[in-house]
C-alpha positions as CSV (number, residue, x, y, z in Angstrom):
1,X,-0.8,27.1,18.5
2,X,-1.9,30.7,19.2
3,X,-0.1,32.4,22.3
4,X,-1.4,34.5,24.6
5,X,-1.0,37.1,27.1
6,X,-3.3,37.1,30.5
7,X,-3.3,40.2,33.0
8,X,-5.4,39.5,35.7
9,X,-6.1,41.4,39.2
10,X,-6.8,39.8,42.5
11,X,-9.7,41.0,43.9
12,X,-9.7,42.1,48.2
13,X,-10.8,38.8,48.9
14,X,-8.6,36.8,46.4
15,X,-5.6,38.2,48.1
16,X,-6.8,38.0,51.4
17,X,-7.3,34.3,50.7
18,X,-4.2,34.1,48.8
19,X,-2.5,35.8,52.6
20,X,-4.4,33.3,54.4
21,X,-3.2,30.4,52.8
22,X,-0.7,31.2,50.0
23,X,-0.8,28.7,46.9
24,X,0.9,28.4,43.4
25,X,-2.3,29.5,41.2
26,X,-0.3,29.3,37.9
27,X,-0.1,26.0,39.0
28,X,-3.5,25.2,40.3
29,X,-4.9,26.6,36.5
30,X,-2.1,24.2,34.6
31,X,-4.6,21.2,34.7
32,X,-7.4,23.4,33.5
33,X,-5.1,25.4,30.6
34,X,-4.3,21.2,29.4
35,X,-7.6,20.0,30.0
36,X,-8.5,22.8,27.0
37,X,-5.5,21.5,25.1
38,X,-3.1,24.4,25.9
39,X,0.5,25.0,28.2
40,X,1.2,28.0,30.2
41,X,4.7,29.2,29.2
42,X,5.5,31.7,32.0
43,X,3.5,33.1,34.9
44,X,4.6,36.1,37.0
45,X,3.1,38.2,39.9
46,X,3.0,41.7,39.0
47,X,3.2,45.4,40.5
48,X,1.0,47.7,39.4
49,X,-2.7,47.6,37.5
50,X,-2.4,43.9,37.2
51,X,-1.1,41.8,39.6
52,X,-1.1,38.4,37.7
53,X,0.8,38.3,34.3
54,X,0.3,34.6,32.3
55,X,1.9,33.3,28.8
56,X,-0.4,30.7,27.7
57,X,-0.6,29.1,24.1
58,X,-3.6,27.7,23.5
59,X,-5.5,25.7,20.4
60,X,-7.7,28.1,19.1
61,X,-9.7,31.6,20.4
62,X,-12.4,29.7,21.5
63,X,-10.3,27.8,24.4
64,X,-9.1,30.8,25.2
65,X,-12.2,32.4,25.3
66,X,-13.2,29.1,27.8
67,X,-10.6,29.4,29.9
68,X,-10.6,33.4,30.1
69,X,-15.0,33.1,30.5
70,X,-14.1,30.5,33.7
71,X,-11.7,32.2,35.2
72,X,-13.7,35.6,35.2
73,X,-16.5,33.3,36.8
74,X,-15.0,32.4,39.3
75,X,-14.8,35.5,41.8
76,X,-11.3,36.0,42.7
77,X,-10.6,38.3,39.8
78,X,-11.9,41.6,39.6
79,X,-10.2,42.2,36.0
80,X,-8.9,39.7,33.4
81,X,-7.6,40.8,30.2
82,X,-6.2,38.6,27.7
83,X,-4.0,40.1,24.7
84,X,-3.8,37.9,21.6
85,X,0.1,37.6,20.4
86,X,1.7,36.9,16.9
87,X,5.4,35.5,16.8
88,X,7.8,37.7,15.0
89,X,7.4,35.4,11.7
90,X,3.7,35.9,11.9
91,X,4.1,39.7,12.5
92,X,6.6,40.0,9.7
93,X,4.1,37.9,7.3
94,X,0.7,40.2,8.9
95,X,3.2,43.4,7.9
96,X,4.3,41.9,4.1
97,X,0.3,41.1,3.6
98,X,-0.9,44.5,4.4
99,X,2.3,46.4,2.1
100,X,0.3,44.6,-0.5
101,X,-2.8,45.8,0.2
102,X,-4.2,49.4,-1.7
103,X,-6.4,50.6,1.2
104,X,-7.1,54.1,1.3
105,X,-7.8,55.9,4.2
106,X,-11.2,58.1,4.4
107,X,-10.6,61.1,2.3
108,X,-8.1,60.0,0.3
């Protein structure tokens, strides 16, 4: 399965719901992230640009792309950004492929 990353940021009103009546949202998305045939690994609040920091593997890029399109959708976001990840094998085997290559840079 492909992993990825998800930053998100609350918008005013997500957090001033979120102060109102605090809940678990890595755990209210769980059912959603399985329903699309994925797990969520980790989930973190965050300081900084993004306050919502998510390690999700999921099926395929189109899941993903479900998930990240429904939870943009919904309004308590005002950014989502999600980061596609290789393991270390499937860096190491992305990095063997391309020393194999014979691409030439413009001008050369």
């Amino acid at each position: 399965m492909a992993h990825y990353l998800l930053l998100g940021s609350y918008t005013n009103e997500g957090w001033a719901a979120q102060i109102k009546s605090p809940q678990n949202r890595i755990e209210a998305i769980r059912p959603v992230v399985e329903r699309l045939g994925g797990s969520i690994e980790a989930g973190y609040l965050a300081f900084g640009e993004y306050d919502l920091v998510i390690l999700v593997q999921m099926p395929n890029n189109i899941s993903m792309a479900a998930l990240s399109l429904a939870a943009s959708a919904g309004g308590a976001l005002s950014a989502l950004k999600t980061v596609p990840l290789l393991t270390i094998d499937e860096g190491l085997e992305a990095l063997a492929k391309a020393g194999s290559l014979e691409y030439k840079p413009p001008g050369n």
